[in-house]
N, C-alpha and C positions, 0 to 999 in steps of 0.2 A: 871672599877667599875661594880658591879654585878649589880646595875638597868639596865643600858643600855647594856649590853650583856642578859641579861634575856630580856628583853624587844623586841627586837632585834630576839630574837629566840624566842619567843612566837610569835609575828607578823608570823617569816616566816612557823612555825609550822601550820598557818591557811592560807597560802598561798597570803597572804592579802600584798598588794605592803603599804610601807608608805602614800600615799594621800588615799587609803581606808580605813587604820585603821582611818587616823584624820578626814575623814568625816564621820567616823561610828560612832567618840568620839562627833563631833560638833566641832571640831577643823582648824584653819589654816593647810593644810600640813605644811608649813613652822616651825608653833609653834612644832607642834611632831616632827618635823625630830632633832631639838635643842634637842629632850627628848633622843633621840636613840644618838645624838650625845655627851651627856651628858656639852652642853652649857648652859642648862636650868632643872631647877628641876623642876616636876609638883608643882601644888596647892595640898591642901588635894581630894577638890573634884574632879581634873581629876586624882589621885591615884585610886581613888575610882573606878570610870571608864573605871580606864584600867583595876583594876581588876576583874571587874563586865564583859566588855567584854572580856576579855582572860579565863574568869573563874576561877580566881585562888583568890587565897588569898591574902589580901595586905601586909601579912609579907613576903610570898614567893618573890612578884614583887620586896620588898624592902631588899632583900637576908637576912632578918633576920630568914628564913627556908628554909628548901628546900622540905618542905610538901606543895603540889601545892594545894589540894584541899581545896575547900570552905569550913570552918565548918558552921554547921545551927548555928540562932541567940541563945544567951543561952535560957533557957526555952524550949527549942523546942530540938525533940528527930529525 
């Protein structure tokens, strides 16, 4: 599945082991490694989180693109 292989490689892209991403999110290691393992789907709001800390977009995390960057909120240029 493209979550957990994107997910997976963006972690190791920042060089960040599994128990640092989940304690970067406020997470159990245990609950994130279910996410990479794809045993467990996120909530919306740890979606949100992962893409706020990978910096990417949550359609990218959710391979509904493969345009990585954040766009700004609408209204905003």
């Amino acid at each position: 599945m493209i979550f957990q292989e994107r997910l997976r490689a963006l972690r190791k892209e920042r060089k960040e082991t599994q128990v640092q991403t989940a304690a970067a999110l406020g997470l159990v290691d245990r609950h994130y490694q279910r996410f990479e393992a794809g045993t467990n789907l996120p909530s919306f709001q740890n979606i949100v989180a992962l893409a706020d800390h990978f910096q990417v977009n949550a359609d990218y995390l959710l391979g509904r693109t493969d345009v990585r960057e954040m766009l700004p909120p609408s209204g905003e240029s």
